[in-house]
Structures are given as C-alpha cells and as structure tokens.
N, C-alpha and C positions, 0 to 999 in steps of 0.2 A: 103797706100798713102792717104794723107788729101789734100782737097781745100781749099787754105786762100785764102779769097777776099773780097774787099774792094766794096759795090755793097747789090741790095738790093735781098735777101734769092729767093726769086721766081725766079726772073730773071736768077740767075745764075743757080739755077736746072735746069729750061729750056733750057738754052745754052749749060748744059753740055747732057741733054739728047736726044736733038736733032744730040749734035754731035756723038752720040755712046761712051760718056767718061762717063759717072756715073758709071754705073756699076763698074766701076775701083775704086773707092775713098770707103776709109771707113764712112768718115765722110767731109761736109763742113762745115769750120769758113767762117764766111760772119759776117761784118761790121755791117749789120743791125740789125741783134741779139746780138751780144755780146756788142754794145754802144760804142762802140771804132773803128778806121780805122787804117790801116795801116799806119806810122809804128809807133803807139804810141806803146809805152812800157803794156802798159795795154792790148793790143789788143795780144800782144803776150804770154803774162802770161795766157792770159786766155786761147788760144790755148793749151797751153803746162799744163797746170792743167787741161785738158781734155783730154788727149793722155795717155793713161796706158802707162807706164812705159817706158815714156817718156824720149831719151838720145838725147842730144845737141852733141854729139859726132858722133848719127847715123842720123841725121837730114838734110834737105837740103832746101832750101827756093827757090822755080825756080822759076823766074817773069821775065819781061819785063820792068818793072820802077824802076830805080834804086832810087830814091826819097823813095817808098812806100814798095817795096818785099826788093830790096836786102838792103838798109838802116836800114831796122826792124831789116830784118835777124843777120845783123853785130851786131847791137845792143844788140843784145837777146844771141849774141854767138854764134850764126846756122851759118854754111858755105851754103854761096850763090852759084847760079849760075843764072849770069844775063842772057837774050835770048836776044840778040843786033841784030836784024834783018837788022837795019838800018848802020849799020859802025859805031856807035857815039862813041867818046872817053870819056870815066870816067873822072868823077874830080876827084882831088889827094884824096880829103877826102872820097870817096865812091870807094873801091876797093873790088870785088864782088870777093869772092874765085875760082871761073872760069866763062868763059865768052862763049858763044856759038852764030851764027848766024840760028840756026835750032835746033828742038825740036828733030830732028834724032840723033845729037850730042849728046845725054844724053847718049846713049849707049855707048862710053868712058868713063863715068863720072860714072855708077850708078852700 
C-alpha cells in the first residue's frame, strides 16, 4: 500500500505516524516532492514510474475529494473508491468506481 497526498512531506509523516498507519505504507507520493498535485496527470505518472511493477488493473486510488483522488485516479485509469462521509451526490462527469461512507467498508472492496 502507498500514500498519495496532496500536502507538504513532513506533515503528512507526522499525521500518519501519530495515527499508528505508517508502518502500513510502503512508500508516500506527497505533492511536495514530486512538483505536481493531485490530479494533474504528472503527479500520477510519476507515482506509477515509482511503483515496481506497477498494474492499473491491481490498483485502487481511496480519497475523500472527488476533485483531487478520485478525478486523477479516473484519469490515470485506476479504479477509485471515493470515502463520502458526508451523503454528497457525484457530478455526472466524476463517477468514482465505488463509493463508501466508512473506511471499515473497504473490506468488501479490497
């Protein structure tokens, strides 16, 4: 499992290592290092030119902003999964390959 985030390299080690997730992650993509944000096309190239053996087929982009995770993801080819904590309904143009209200929900999906 990888971190892509849009946010600055320190910060997000700290948040993940406070929360007891680091240790989970092989690697974090963060905006700040690679010169790109989510969801430019560049930002995603570069994730995936850093991922051995990397497949768009076994791949899964989980965010919360459909704008930034799941918009890239679609972009890139990745099957999304937006976290809609909120109820919000999708616009017709961003339609995320599944939609969850809880991060518990992944276990159906993963």
């Amino acid at each position: 499992m990888f971190v892509i985030t849009n946010g600055i390299t320190y910060t997000q080690i700290k948040r993940l290592k406070q929360s007891g997730l680091y240790k989970f992650f092989e690697d974090i993509f963060d905006s700040q290092s690679i010169g790109y944000q989510k969801p430019k096309e560049e930002f995603f190239n570069y994730v995936i030119s850093h991922i051995s053996e990397f497949n768009r087929k076994d791949a899964l982009v989980i965010g919360d902003s459909l704008n930034t995770d799941i918009k890239g993801g679609l972009q890139s080819g990745i099957d999304t999964c937006w976290v809609n904590r909120t109820g919000q309904i999708s616009p017709a143009e961003i339609k995320s390959t599944y939609t969850i209200s809880n991060l518990m929900e992944l276990t159906s999906i993963c």
